[in-house]
N, C-alpha and C positions, 0 to 999 in steps of 0.2 A: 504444493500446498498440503496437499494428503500425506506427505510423508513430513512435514515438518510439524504438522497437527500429533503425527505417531508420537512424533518424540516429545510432546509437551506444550510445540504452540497454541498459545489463545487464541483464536481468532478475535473473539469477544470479549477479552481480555484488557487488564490497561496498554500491555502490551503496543496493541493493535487499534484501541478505542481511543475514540477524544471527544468529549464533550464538546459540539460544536453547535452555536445557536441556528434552526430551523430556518431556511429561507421561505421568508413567506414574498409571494408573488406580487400582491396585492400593493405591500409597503416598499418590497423590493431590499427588504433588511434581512439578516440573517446571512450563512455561510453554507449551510447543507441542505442537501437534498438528492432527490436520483443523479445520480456519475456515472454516468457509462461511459463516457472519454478516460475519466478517470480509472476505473475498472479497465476499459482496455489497454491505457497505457500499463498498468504493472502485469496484465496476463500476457503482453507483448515481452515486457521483461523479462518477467520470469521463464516464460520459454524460452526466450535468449541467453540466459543465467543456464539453464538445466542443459545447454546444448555445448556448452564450451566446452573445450577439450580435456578440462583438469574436472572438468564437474558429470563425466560421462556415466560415472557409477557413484553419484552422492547418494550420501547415508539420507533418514532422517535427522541425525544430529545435526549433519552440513546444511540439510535445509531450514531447520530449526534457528542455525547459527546465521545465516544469512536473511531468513524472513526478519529476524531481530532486530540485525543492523540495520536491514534496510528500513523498518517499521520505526524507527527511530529519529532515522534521516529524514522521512519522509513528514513524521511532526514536525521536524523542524520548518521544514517547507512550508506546511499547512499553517505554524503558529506565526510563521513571520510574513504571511503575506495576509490581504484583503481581500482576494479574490474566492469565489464562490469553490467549491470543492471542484466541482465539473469543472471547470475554468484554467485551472492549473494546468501547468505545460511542466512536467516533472523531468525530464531531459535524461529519460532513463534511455540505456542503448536496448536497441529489441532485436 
């Protein structure tokens, strides 16, 4: 992530961001909230991603280029399902 921030990623970016409605507890409506399954599924990836064999000495740009695609893919995920942020099963390999 440090290295694809050097080269220009957003983290907080549209890139990276999406406007997602607040889950509130109470009504049990809304989509976001604390993710730490969430979170650990992509810091499992990404360690996975930084340990392959072609990727033993990525740039920033390679990281850059891959947090992209993958920040992309991963909307896709998030816009086309129901399910709560944490809740998601992203079926990334780690």
């Amino acid at each position: 992530m440090k290295k694809a921030v050097e080269a220009g990623f957003d983290f907080n970016g549209t890139t990276n961001g999406l406007a997602i409605e607040k889950f509130v507890k109470k009504t049990g409506t809304g989509r976001h909230g604390p993710h730490p399954k969430y979170t650990d599924q992509l810091r499992g990836h990404l360690d996975w991603w930084a340990r392959q064999p072609g990727n033993a000495n990525f740039t920033p740009d390679d990281a850059k280029t891959y947090l992209d695609a993958l920040a992309n893919n991963l909307k896709t995920k998030i816009n086309t399902s129901s399910l709560k942020i944490n809740d998601l099963a992203l079926g990334l390999p780690k």
